[in-house]
C-alpha positions in Angstrom: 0.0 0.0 0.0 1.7 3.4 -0.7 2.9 5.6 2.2 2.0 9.2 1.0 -0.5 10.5 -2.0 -0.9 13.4 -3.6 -3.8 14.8 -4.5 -3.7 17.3 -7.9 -6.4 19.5 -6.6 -7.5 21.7 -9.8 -5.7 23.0 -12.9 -7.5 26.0 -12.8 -4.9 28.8 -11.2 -4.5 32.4 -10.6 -1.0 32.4 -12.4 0.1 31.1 -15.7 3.4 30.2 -15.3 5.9 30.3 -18.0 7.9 27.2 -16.6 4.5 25.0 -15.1 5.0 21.4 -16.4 1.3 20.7 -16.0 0.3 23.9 -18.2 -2.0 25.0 -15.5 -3.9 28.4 -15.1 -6.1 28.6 -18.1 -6.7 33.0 -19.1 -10.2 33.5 -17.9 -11.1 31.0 -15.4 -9.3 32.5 -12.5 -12.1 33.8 -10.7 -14.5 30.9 -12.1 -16.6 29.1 -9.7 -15.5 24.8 -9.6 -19.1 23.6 -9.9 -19.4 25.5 -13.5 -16.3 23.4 -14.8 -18.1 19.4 -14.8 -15.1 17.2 -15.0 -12.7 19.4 -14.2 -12.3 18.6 -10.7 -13.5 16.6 -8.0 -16.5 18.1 -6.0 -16.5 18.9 -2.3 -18.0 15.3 -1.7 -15.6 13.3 -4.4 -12.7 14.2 -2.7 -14.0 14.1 0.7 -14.8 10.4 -0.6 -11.6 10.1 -2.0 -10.0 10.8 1.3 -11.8 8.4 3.0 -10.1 5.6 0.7 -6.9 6.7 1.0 -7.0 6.4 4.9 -9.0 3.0 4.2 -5.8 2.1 2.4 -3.3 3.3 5.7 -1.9 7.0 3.8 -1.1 9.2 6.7 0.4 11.5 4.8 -1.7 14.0 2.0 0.3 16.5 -0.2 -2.3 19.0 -2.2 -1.0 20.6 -5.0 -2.4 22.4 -8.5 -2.7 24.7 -10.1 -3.7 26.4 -6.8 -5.7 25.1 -4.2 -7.0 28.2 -2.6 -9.1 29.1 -6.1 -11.5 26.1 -5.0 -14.3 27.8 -3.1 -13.8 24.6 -0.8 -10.5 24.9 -0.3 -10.8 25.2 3.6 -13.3 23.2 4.4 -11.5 20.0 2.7 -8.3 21.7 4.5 -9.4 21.0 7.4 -11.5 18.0 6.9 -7.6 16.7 5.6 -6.1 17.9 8.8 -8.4 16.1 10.9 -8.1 12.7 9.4 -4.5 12.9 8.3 -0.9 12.8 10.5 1.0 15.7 7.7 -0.7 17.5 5.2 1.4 19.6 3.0 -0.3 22.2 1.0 1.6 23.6 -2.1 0.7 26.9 -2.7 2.5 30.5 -5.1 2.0 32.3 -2.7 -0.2 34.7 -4.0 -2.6 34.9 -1.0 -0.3 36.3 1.4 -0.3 37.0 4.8 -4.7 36.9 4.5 -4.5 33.7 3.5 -1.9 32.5 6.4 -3.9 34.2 8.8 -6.9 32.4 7.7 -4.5 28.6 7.9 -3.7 30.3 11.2 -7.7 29.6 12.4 -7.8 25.6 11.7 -7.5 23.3 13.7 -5.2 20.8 13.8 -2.6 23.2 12.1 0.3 21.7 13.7 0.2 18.6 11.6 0.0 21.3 8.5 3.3 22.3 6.1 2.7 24.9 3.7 5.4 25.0 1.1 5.5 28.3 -0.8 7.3 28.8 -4.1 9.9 31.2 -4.7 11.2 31.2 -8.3 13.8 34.3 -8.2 14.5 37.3 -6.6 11.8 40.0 -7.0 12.4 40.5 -11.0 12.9 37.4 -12.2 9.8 35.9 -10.1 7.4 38.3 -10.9 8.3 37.7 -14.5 8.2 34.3 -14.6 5.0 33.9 -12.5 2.5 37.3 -11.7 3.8 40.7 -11.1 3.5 41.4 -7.0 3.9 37.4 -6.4 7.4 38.0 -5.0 6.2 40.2 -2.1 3.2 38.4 -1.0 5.2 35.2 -1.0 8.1 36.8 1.1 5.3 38.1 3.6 4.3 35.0 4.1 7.7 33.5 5.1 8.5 36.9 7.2 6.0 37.1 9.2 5.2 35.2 12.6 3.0 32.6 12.8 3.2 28.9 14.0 2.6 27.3 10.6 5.3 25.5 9.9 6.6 26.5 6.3 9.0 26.2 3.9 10.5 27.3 -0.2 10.2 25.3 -3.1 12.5 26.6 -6.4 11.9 25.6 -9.6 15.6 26.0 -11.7 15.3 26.6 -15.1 18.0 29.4 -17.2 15.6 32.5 -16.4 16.4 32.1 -12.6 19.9 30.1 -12.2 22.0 33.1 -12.0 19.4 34.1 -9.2 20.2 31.4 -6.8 23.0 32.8 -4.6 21.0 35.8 -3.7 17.8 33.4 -2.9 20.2 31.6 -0.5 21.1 34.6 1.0 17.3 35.5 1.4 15.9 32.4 2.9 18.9 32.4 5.5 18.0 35.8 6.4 14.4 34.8 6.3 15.1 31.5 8.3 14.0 29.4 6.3 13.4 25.7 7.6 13.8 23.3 4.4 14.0 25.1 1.1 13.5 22.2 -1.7 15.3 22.7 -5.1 13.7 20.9 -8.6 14.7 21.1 -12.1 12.0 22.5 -14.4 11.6 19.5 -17.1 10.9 20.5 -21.0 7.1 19.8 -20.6 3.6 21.7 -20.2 4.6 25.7 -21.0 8.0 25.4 -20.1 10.3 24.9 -23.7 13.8 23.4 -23.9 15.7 26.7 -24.4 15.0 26.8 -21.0 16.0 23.4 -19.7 19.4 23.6 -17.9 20.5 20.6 -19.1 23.3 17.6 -17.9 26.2 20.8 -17.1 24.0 23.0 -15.5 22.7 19.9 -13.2 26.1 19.6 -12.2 27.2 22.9 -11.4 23.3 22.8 -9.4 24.2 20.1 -7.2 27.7 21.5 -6.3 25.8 24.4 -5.3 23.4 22.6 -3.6 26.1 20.7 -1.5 28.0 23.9 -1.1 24.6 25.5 0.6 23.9 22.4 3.0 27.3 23.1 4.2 26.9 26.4 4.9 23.4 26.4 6.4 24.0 23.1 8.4 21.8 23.1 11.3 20.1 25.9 10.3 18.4 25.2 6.6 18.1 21.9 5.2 18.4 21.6 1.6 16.7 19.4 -0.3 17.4 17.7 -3.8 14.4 16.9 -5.6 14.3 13.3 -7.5 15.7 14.1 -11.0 19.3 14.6 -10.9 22.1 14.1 -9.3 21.5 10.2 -7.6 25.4 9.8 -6.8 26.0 13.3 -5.7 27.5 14.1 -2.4 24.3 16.4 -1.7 22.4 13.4 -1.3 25.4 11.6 1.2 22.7 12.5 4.6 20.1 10.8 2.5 20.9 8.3 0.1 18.6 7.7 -2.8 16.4 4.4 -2.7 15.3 4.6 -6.1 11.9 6.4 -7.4 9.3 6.2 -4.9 6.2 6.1 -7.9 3.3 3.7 -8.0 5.4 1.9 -4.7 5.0 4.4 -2.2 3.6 7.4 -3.6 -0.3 7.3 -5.4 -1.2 10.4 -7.2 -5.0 11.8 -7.9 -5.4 14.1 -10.7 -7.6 17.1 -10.4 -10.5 14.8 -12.9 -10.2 11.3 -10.6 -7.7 10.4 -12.5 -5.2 7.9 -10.5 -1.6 7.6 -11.6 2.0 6.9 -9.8 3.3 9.9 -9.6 2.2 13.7 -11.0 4.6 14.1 -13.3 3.6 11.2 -15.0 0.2 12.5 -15.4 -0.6 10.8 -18.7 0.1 7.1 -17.5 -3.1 7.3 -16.0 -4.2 3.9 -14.1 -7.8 4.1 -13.8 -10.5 7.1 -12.3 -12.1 7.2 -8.9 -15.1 7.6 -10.5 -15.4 4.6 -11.7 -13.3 2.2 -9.9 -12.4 2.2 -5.9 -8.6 3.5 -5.4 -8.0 0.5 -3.8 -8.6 -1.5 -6.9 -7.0 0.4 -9.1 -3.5 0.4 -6.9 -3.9 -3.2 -7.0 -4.5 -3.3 -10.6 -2.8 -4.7 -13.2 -2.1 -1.2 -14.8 -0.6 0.2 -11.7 1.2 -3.2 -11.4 2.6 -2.9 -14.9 3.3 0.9 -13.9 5.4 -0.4 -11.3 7.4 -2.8 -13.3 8.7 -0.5 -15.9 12.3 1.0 -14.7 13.7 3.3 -17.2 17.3 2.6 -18.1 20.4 4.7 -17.7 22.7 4.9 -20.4 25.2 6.5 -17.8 25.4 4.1 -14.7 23.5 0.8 -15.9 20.9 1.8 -13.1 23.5 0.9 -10.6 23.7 4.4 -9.3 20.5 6.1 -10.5 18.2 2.7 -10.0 16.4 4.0 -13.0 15.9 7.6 -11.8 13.2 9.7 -13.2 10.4 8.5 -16.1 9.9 11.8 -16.0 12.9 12.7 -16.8 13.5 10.0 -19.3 10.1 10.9 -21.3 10.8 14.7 -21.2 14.6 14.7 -22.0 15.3 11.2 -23.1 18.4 10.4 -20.6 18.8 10.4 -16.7 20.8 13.5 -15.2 22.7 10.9 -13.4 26.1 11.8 -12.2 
């Protein structure tokens, strides 16, 4: 049974990111109300539903992502319905509701078992261009003020923002910053491949990333996402066990869709609308999900144990060094 889900709330956002792998944020439908979309996403009672199987099935742990969550005029009252029947709920979110919006997390109960992760894409420039102009300051507000929701930084790296990343160091250790989580934007969705940073930049990432956990040791953690890098000495304090997709990790798209893992959002395994999530984890195109291991022209899979599909669909090799 897997360990931890997550659950692609809606595609509909209040940004339209240049870099969003999912393509997310459709021009128009930011202010549109969920129930005038059928099929777009799950109602108030599917995914209350839908929670209820996953906790039939032992998850303890929920990540919501999007697009962005806090469009769904629901979005608190499955919040906290999540935070009452799950150990950790992490909420993805850009940021853009500001302190409001933490002061309204800052009313639920059951809040400690909460982690909001905020993205933060580039200093104030580069952010605001890359996602909506004002986004950098609403999401800084959020990490600067007081409050006992416990939150950290996620970075997506793509060329626009590398030569920003020193200065966003600096930032999140003056901010204190708990955990700041570092991914590779992937060729896929609205982001194009002039803007993939590609096998030398990965590199010269992970030094960087290394370089930062030394430096903030005890302070920040840093944290590689599962992409790149499988042998690096940034992952030494937690060795990779190969990708966790389909094994220990079950993914619901924003339709009922049921996959392995979000970025593999087109091997889908079955819909919750049709089928209980039980039976489709135990099916035999989850099963078959499973088997396939993608293989690493660099290492033989000895190093990478088959990385990323992702990865290996998007860019057609592992970034495995």
């Amino acid at each position: 049974m897997p360990e931890f889900a997550v659950w692609e709330s809606t595609l509909i956002c209040n940004m339209t990111c240049y870099h969003c792998g999912l393509g997310a944020g459709r021009p128009g439908l930011y202010s549109t109300c969920i129930e005038e979309l059928p099929g777009w996403n799950l109602s108030t009672n599917e995914a209350m539903s839908m929670f209820e199987e996953l906790l039939k099935m032992k998850v303890r742990r929920l990540i919501i992502s999007g697009g962005e969550f806090i469009v769904r005029p629901d979005w608190k009252g499955l919040l906290q319905r999540a935070l009452n029947k799950f150990d950790n709920v992490r909420l993805i979110s850009n940021g853009f509701g500001g302190q409001p919006f933490l002061r309204e997390l800052e009313t639920l109960k059951n809040r400690n078992r909460l982690i909001l992760s905020v993205s933060l894409d580039g200093l104030r420039e580069t952010h605001d261009e890359i996602r909506r102009e004002g986004s950098f300051e609403k999401t800084v507000d959020i990490l600067r003020c007081k409050s006992s929701i416990l939150r950290t930084v996620i970075t997506t790296v793509i060329n626009e923002n590398f030569n920003d990343l020193e200065g966003l160091f600096k930032l999140f250790v003056d901010l204190r910053v708990k955990v700041w989580a570092i991914q590779i934007g992937l060729p896929a969705g609205r982001l194009n491949k002039k803007s993939f940073i590609g096998l030398g930049k990965a590199r010269l990432l992970a030094d960087k990333i290394k370089n930062w956990q030394m430096k903030s040791r005890g302070s920040m953690e840093i944290v590689a996402d599962d992409c790149f890098g499988y042998g690096h000495e940034m992952r030494s304090e937690i060795p990779w066990t190969g990708c966790p997709a389909g094994k220990r990790l079950i993914c619901i798209l924003s339709n009922g869709g049921v996959c392995g893992c979000p970025t593999a959002s087109d091997e889908v395994c079955g819909n919750i609308r049709e089928q209980r999530l039980k039976d489709i984890w135990e099916g035999e195109k989850m099963e078959s999900f499973r088997r396939y291991v993608p293989h690493c022209s660099n290492c033989d899979n000895v190093i990478c144990l088959g990385g990323c599909r992702a990865v290996q669909k998007t860019v057609k090799k592992q970034l495995c060094f």
